[in-house]
Structure formats: structure tokens, C-alpha cells
N, C-alpha and C positions, 0 to 999 in steps of 0.2 A: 504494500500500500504506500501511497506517497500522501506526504502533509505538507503542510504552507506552517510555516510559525512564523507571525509579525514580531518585528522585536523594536525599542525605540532606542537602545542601550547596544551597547558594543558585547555581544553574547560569547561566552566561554566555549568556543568550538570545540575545542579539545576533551574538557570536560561532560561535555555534550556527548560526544561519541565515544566517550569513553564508558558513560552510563549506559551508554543505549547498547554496543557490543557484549557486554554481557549478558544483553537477552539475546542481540542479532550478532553473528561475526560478520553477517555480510553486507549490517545497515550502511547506507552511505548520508553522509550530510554534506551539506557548504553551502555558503553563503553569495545571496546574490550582487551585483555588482555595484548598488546604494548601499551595501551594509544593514537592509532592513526587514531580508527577509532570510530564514533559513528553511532550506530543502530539504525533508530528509525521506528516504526511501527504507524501508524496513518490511519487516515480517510482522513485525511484532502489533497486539493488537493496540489499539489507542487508548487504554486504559493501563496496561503495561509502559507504553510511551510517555505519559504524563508522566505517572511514577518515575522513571529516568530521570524523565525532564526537573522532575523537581528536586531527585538526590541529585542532578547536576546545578542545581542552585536557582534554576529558572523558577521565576516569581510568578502566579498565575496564568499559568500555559494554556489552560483549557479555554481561557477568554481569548487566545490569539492565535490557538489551532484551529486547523482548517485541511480536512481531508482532502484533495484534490482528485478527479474522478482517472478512471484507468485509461490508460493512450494505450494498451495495448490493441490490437487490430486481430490479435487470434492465428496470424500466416504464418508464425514458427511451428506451431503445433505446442509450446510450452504452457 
């Protein structure tokens, strides 16, 4: 699943994915090119996610998450 997280603060990237690889080794995160939003791509469900989000110090995450819907198209077969 992929999420939008708005941020207005300069967010602890590192610690970010360091929370969240312990539920995913294969989450991916980063930051878009204003500095305002973070990407993150995961397994994990959104309730699991928070929890990360907030033992990595993020302050009210569920007010600035935002699921983003699937871009996959189904042609690999995966």
C-alpha cells in the first residue's frame, strides 16, 4: 500500500524507516522535492504504520495520513 504523510517540520527520515523496517524490510520512504511530503510504500497495514510513525516521534500522523489509491495496472501478473 502506498501513503501521503503531510508534514510542516523537517521529519526524521531515518528514524522513520527505521520504525517502519521492522515491520517491512522492504518499506520504502522519501521525501518529496518541497520537503512537505513523505512517500512511503509498505506492506504493513495502516494501523501498524501509525504505531511506527509514532515510536519514530511523528506527532499526530493519522491527521496527515492519507492512503493513496493503487497505480498498479495488473500486466505483470504480480
Amino acid at each position: 500500500m502506498q501513503y501521503t504523510l503531510a508534514t510542516d517540520a523537517s521529519p526524521d527520515l531515518a528514524a522513520i524507516e527505521q520504525a517502519l523496517v521492522t515491520l517491512d524490510p522492504s518499506a520504502l520512504i522519501d521525501l518529496d522535492a518541497r520537503g512537505q511530503i513523505i512517500r512511503i510504500s509498505t506492506l504493513v497495514t495502516e494501523q501498524e504504520l501509525l504505531g511506527s510513525l509514532r515510536d519514530a516521534g511523528v506527532v499526530d500522523a493519522s491527521r496527515h495520513l492519507a492512503r493513496v489509491p493503487s497505480e498498479c495496472c495488473g500486466g505483470c501478473g504480480g
